[in-house]
C-alpha positions in Angstrom: -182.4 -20.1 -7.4 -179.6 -19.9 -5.5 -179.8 -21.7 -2.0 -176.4 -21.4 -0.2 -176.5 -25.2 0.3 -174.2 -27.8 0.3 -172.8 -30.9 -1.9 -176.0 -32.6 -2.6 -178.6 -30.1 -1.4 -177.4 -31.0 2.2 -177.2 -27.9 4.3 -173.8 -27.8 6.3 -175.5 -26.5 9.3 -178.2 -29.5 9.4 -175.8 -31.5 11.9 -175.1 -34.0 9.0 -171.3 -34.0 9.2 -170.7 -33.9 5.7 -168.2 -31.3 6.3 -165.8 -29.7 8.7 -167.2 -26.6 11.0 -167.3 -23.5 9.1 -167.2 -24.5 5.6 -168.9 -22.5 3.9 -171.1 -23.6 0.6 -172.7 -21.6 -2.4 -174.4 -23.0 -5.5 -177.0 -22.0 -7.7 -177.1 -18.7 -10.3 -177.2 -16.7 -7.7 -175.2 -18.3 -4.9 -172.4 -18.8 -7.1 -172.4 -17.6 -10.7 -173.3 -14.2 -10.2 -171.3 -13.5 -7.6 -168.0 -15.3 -8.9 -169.3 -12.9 -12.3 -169.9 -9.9 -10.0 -165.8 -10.1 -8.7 -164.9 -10.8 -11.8 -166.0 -7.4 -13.1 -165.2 -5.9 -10.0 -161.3 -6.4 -10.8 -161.7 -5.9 -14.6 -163.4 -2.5 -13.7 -160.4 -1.6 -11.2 -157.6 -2.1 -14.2 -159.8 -0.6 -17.2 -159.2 2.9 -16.6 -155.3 2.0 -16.9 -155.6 0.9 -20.6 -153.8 2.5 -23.2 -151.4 5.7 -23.1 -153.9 7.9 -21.7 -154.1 5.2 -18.5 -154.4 6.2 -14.8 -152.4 4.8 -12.7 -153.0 3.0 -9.8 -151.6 3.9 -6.1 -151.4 0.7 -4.1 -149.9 0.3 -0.8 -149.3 -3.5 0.0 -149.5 -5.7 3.2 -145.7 -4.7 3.3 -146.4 -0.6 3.9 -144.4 -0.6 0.1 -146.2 1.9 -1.8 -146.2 1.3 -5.6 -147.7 3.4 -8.0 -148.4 1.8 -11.8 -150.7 1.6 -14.7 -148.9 -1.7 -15.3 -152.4 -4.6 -15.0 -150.0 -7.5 -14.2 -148.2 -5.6 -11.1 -151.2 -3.8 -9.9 -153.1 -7.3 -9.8 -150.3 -9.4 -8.2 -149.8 -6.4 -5.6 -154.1 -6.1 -4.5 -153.1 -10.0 -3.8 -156.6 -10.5 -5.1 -158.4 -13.7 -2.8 -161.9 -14.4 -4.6 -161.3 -17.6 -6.4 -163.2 -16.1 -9.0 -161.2 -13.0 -9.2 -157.9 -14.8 -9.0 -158.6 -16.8 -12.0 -158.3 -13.8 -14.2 -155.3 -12.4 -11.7 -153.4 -15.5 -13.1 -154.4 -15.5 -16.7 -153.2 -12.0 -16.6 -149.8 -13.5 -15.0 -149.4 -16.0 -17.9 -149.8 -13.4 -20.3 -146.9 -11.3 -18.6 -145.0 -14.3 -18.3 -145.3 -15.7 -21.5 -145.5 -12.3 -23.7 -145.0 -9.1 -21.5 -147.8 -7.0 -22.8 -151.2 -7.4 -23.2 -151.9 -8.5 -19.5 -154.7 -5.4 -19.3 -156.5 -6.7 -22.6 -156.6 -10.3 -20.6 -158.7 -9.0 -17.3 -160.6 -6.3 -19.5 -161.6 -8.8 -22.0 -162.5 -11.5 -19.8 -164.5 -9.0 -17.2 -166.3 -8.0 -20.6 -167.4 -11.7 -21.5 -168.6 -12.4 -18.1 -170.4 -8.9 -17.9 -172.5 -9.9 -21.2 -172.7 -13.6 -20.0 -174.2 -12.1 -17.1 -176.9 -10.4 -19.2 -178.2 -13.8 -20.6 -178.2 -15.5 -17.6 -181.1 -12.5 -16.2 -182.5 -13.2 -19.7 -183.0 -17.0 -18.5 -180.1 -18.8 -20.7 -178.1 -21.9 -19.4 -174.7 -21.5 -18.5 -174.1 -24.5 -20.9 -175.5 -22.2 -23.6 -173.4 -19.2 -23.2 -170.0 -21.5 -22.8 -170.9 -23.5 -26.1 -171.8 -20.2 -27.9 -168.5 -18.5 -26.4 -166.3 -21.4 -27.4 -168.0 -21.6 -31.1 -167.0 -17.8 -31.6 -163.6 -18.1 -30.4 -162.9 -20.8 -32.8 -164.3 -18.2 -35.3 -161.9 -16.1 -33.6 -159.2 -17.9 -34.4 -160.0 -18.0 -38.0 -160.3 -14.2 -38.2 -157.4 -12.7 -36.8 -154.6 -13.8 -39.4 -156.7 -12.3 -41.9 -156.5 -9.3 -39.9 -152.7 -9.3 -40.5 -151.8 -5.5 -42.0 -147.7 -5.8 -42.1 -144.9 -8.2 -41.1 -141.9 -7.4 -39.3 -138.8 -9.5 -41.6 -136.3 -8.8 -38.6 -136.2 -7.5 -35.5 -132.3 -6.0 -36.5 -133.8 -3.1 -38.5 -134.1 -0.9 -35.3 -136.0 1.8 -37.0 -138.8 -0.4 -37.6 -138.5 -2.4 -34.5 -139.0 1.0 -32.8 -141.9 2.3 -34.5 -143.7 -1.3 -34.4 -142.9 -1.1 -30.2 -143.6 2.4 -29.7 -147.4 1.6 -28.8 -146.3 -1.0 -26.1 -143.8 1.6 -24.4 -146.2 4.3 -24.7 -148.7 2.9 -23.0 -146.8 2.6 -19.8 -145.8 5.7 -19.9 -146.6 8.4 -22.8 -144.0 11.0 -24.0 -140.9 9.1 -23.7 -142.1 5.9 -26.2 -139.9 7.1 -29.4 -136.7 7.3 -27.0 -137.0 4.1 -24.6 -138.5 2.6 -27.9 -135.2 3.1 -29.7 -133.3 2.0 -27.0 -135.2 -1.4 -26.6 -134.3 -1.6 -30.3 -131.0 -1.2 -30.5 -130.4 -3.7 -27.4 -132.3 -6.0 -28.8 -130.3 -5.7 -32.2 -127.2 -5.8 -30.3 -127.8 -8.9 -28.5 -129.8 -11.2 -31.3 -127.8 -13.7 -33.2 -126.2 -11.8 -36.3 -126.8 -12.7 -39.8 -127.7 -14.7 -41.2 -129.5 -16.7 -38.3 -132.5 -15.9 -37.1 -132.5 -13.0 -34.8 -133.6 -15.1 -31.5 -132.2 -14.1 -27.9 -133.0 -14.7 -24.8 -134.7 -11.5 -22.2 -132.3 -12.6 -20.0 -129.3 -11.1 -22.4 -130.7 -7.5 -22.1 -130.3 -5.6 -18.7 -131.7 -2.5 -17.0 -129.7 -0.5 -14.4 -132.0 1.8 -12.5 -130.2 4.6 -11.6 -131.7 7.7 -9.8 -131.2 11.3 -10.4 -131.0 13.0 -13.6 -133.8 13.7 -16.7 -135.5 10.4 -18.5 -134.2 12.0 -21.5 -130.7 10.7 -20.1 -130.9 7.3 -20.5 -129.0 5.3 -22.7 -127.6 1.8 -23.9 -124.4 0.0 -22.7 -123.5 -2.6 -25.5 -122.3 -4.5 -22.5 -123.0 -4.2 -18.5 -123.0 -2.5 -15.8 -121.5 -3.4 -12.0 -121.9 -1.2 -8.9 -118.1 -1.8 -8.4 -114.8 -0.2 -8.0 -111.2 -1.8 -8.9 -109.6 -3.8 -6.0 -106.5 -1.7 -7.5 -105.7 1.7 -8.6 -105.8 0.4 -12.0 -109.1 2.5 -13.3 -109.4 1.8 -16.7 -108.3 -0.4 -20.0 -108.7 -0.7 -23.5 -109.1 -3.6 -25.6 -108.0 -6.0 -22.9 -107.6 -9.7 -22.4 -109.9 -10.9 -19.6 -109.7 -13.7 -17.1 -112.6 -14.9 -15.3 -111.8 -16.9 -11.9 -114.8 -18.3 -10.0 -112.6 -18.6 -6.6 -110.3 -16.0 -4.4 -106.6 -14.5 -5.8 -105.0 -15.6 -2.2 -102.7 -18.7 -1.2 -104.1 -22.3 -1.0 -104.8 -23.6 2.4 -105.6 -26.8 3.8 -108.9 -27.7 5.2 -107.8 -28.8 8.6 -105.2 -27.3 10.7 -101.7 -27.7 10.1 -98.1 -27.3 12.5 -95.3 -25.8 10.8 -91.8 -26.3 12.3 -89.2 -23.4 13.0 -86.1 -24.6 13.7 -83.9 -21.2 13.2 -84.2 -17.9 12.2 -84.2 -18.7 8.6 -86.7 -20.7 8.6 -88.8 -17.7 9.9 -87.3 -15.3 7.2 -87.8 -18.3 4.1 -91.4 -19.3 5.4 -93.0 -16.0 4.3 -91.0 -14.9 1.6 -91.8 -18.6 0.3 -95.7 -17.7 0.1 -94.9 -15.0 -2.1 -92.7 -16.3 -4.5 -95.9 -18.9 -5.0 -98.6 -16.1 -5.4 -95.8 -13.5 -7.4 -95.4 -17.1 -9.3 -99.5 -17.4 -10.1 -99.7 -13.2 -10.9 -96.7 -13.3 -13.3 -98.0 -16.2 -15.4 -101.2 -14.2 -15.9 -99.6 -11.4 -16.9 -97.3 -13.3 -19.7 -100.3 -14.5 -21.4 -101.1 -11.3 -21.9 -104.1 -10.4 -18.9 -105.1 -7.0 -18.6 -108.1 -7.6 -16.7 -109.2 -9.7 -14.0 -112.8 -10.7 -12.6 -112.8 -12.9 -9.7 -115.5 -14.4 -7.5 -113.6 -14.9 -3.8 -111.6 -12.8 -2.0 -108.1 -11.0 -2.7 -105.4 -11.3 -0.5 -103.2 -7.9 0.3 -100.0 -10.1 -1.0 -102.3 -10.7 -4.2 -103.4 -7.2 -4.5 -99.4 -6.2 -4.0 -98.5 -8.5 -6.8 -101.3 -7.2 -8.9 -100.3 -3.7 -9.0 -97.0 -4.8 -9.5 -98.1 -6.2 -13.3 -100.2 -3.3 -13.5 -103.6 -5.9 -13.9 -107.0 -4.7 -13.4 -109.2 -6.7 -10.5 -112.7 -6.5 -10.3 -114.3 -8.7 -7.1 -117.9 -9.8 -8.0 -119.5 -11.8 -5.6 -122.6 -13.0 -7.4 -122.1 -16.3 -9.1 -125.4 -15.1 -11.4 -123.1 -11.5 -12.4 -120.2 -14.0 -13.2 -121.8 -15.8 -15.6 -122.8 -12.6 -17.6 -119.6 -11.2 -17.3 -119.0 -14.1 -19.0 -121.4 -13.3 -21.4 -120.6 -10.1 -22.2 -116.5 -10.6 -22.8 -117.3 -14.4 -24.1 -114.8 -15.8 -21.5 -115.0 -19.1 -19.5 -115.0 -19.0 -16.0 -111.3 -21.0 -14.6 -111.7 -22.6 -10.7 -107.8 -22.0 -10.5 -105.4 -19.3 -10.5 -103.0 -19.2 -13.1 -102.8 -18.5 -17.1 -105.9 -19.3 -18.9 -105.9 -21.0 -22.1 -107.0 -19.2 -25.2 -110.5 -20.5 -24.7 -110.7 -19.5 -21.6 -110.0 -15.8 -22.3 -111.8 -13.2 -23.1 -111.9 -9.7 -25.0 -113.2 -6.1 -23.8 -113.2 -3.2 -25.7 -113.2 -0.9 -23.1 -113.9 -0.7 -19.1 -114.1 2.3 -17.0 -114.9 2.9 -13.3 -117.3 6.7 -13.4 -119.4 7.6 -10.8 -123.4 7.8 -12.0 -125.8 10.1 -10.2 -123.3 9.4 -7.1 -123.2 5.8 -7.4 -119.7 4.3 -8.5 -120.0 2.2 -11.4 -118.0 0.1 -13.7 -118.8 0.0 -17.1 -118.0 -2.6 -19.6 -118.2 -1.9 -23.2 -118.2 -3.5 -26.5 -119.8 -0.9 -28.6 -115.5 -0.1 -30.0 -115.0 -3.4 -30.6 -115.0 -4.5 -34.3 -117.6 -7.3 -33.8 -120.5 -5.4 -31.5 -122.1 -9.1 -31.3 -118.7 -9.9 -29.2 -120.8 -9.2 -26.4 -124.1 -11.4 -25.8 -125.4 -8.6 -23.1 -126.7 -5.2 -23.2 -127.6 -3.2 -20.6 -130.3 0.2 -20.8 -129.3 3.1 -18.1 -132.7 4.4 -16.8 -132.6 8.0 -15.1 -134.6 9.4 -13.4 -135.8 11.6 -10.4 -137.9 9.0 -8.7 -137.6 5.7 -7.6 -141.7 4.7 -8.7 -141.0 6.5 -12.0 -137.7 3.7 -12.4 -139.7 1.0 -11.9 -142.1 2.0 -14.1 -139.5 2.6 -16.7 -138.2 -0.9 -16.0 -141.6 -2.8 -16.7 -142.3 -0.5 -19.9 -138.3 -1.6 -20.9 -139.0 -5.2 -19.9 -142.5 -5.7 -21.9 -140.8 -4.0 -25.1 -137.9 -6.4 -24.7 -140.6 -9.3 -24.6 -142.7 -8.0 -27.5 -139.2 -7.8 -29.4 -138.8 -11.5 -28.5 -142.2 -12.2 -29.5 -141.8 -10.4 -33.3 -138.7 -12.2 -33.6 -140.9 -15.8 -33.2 -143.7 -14.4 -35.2 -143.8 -10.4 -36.9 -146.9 -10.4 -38.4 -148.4 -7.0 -37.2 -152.4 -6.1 -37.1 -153.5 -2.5 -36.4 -153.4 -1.4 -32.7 -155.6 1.6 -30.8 -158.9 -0.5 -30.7 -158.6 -1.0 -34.7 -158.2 -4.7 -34.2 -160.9 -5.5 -31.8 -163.5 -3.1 -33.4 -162.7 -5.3 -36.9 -163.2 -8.6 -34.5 -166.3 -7.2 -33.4 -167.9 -6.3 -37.0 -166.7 -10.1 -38.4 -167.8 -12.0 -35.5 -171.2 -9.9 -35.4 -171.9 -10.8 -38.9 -171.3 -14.2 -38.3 -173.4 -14.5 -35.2 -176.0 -13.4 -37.5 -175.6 -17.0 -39.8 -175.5 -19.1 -36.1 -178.7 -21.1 -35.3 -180.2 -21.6 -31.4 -179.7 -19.9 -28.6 -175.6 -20.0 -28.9 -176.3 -17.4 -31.0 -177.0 -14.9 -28.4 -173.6 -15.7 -26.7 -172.1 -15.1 -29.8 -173.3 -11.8 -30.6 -172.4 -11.1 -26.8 -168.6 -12.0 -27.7 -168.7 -10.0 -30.6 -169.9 -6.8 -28.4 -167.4 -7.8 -25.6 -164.1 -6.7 -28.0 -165.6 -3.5 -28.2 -164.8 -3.2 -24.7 -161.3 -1.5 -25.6 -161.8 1.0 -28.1 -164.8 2.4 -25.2 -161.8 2.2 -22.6 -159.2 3.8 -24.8 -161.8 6.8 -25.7 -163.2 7.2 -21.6 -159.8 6.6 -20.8 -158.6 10.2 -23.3 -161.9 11.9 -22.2 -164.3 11.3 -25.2 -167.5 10.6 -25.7 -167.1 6.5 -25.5 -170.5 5.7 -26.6 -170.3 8.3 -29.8 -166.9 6.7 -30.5 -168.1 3.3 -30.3 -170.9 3.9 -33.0 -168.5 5.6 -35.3 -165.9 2.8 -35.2 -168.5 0.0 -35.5 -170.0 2.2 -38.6 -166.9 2.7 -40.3 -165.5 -0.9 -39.9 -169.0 -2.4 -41.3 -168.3 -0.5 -44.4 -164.8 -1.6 -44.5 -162.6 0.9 -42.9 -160.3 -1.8 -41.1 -157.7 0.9 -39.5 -160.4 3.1 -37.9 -159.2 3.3 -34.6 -158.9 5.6 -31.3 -155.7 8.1 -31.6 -153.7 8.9 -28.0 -154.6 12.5 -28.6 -158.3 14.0 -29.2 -159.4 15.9 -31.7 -162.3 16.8 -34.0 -162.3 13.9 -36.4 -161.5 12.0 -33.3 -161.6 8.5 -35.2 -160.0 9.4 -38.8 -157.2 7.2 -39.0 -155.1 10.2 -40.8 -155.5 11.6 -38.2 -152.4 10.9 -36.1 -149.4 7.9 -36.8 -150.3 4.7 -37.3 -150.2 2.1 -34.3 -149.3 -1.4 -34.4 -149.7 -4.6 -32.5 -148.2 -7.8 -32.6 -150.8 -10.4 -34.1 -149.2 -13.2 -31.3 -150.0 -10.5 -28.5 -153.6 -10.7 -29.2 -153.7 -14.3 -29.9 -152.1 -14.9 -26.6 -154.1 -12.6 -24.9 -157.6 -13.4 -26.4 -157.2 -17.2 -26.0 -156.1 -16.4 -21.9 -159.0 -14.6 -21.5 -162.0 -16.6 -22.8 -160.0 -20.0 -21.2 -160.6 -17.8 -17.7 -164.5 -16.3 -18.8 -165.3 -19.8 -19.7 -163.8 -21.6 -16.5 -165.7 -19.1 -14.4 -168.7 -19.8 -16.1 -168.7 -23.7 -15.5 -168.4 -23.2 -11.7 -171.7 -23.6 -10.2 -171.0 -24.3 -7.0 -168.2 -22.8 -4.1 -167.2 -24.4 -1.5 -164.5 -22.7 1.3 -163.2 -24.4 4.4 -162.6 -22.3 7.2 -159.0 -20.7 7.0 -156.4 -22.8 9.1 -154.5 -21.0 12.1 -155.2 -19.2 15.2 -156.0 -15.6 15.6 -153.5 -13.2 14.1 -150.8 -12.0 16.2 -150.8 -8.5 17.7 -149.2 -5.3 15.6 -145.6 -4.9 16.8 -145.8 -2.9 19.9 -148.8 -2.7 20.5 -149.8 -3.8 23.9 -151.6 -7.1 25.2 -155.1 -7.3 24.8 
């Protein structure tokens, strides 16, 4: 079936010149599908046993010699730097998904592996591949149709932390299990702390909420900054304020200077005395006019001149130097100031409010910490930052992603909270509705759509060999007890006797536009694989690779 020919049956080794030396050409079922199918799975199978909070994680050392150890699907697939075309379909699905949503990037490669695992089935059964896509795309619309109805609970606003918390817990957790209630509160309360206050809506942008990775110390010592964090000490020996007036100046504290070179002329003595002592009636000038509208504290972008600095301790004002124009702009955020291109007073606009600001030193890093949380208005500041601890700089960044997809899933909930059960609950009701509707389908779609109905059951079997069950016993219970009607049947974290009772641990929850997202990214990818039926790759451009570094000539 499969001939490993070319465009038109013409072989590219028949001398026809069809196409450049060393192309290489696949077609056919088994030239092409299968094996596109066969990668496919292959990468699903790699990121399966990470799913849920019982995950493994992954130990990957890339091209770099940076070693990176995860259970997060979107990180471990962009750091295999997967090169099947096949493969890297679902590799960039599974980057959409992050992109778009956060979580739900494991559900994307799982799911789709799934569909092309039972596609592959058919095919050996002797089905078209124009069959199984029409089948696959009649149950998805089916799909579609189902999963509002699915819909248990609906979050009303992100701004009742309590809830926020408990509805993100399973999205923390299952990055890393044992610390989901704490980072889970803390996504919460930043999330709160930064969203528009009532009575908008409660949107905000990712962008507003911060993580500063900070090593040494216990997990359990993390906590939220309603404002930010700089790795920064005071140009002066002014440490800390309280409830100051800030100015933000996106250039240098230091005396103007011409751009091309200038001659000055001495005639006397004087003139050498007057010549620097008029420079600093000019800077004392700039310092003193900042200091009668009231400036305690200072943020500037350039440099700071030892005359400035002089002058500045002199009106006992506060300097911070932050270089990055990208910091700038959330200090700006944070203390809802306007960045000024001169030196002098600002105008009321232009200045800004901080509760409090203290330099401390953090697991022996100097930091400076800016804080609203005293202030009377907490939304004064439009940034919060979380302070991760911890012992290890892998165990950070995994902190970090688990931080950054709660954040997201917040920012999805705010769009749309409507809430369906989570654990394999979800999918296993899928299943059960889309089986029973295969049953009604005519032809032979309806073999591909009783194959998409037994693809979503692909999770809950993941989530039980993933806790050490008995995946095929807990598969048959679930689909048993969600035919008769059970809808929030689903697989606890922990094991136990009546492993699928769902008394039988706290409920879990997902967000309904996770697994829209997710679901429609993953048949789009199944169903793009399946309608290639023929590969063709030139031959990679460049010369040999260059020798490792050191190594001698060959």
């Amino acid at each position: 079936m499969g001939r490993g020919c070319g465009v038109m049956g013409l072989d590219p080794s028949s001398g026809t010149g069809l196409l450049k030396d060393g192309t290489t050409l696949a077609d056919g079922v088994d030239e092409a599908v299968l094996k596109n199918i066969g990668a496919a799975r292959q990468l699903a199978e790699i990121v399966r046993t990470s799913l849920g909070p019982n995950g493994r994680k992954k130990l990957v050392i890339n091209h770099l010699g940076k070693t990176l150890v995860s259970s997060d699907c979107a990180t471990i697939v962009r750091e295999l730097e997967v090169v099947h075309p096949a493969a890297k379909m679902l590799a960039m699905a599974a980057g959409a998904q992050a992109s778009e949503i956060g979580d739900g990037t494991n559900l994307v490669v799982s799911l789709a592996g799934e569909l092309l695992s039972q596609a592959e089935e058919l095919l050996r059964e002797g089905l078209h591949t124009s069959e199984i896509v029409r089948g696959y795309e009649l149950a998805y619309e089916h799909c579609k149709e189902i999963l509002p109805t699915l819909s248990i609970d609906e979050l009303q606003d992100i701004r009742h932390v309590e809830k926020t918390a408990a509805t993100i817990a399973s999205v923390v957790g299952s990055k890393h299990q044992g610390l989901e209630m704490i980072f889970a509160h803390l996504v919460a309360e930043a999330c709160e702390a930064v969203a528009a206050p009532k009575p908008n809506k409660p949107f905000f942008k990712t962008d507003q909420v911060r993580v500063a990775k900070i090593k040494g110390g216990d997990a359990m010592a993390s906590h939220l900054v309603h404002g930010m964090i700089l790795p920064r000490n005071s140009e002066t020996n002014i440490k800390s304020c309280r409830n100051a007036k800030v100015a933000v100046i996106g250039c240098g504290i230091e005396a103007s200077q011409t751009e091309t070179k200038g001659t000055v002329l001495l005639r006397n003595a004087d003139d050498l005395l007057n010549y620097n002592k008029t420079e600093e009636r000019a800077i004392e000038k700039m310092i003193k006019e900042i200091a009668d509208a009231g400036i305690q504290l200072i943020f500037c972008n350039g440099s700071i001149s030892e005359m400035a600095r002089h002058f500045l301790e002199k009106y006992q004002i506060m300097v911070l130097r932050v270089p990055s124009k990208f910091d700038m702009r959330r200090v700006c955020a944070a203390t809802n100031a306007h960045i000024m291109v001169r030196v002098g007073a600002p105008t009321p606009e232009e200045t800004g409010f901080l509760a409090k600001i203290d330099i401390t030193e953090i697991g022996g890093r100097t930091c400076c910490i800016l804080d609203q949380s005293s202030a009377e208005d907490t939304h004064e500041s439009k940034v919060a930052t979380i302070v991760i601890r911890s012992s290890t700089a892998s165990l950070l960044d995994d902190l970090e992603r688990a931080v950054d997809h709660g954040v997201m899933t917040v920012r999805a909930l705010a769009r749309d909270g409507r809430l369906v059960h989570g654990a394999g609950a979800c999918e296993a009701q899928l299943a059960s509705k889309l089986r029973s509707f295969g049953k009604t389908c005519h032809g032979l779609e309806q073999y591909a759509v009783l194959k998409f109905a037994d693809a979503f059951e692909c999770v809950p079997r993941a989530l039980a060999e993933n806790a050490g069950a008995d995946a095929t016993q807990v598969v048959a219970d679930l689909r048993t007890k969600h035919d008769a009607g059970q809808v929030d049947a689903h697989v606890p974290a922990l094991r136990d006797d009546n492993y699928i009772d769902a008394n039988s641990a706290p409920p879990v929850f997902d967000c309904l536009a996770v697994k829209e997202s997710a679901i429609r990214l993953a048949v789009d990818a199944a169903i793009t694989v399946l309608r290639v039926d023929q590969l063709i790759m030139s031959k990679p451009a460049g010369g040999p690779k260059p020798p490792p570094q050191g190594a001698p000539d060959a």
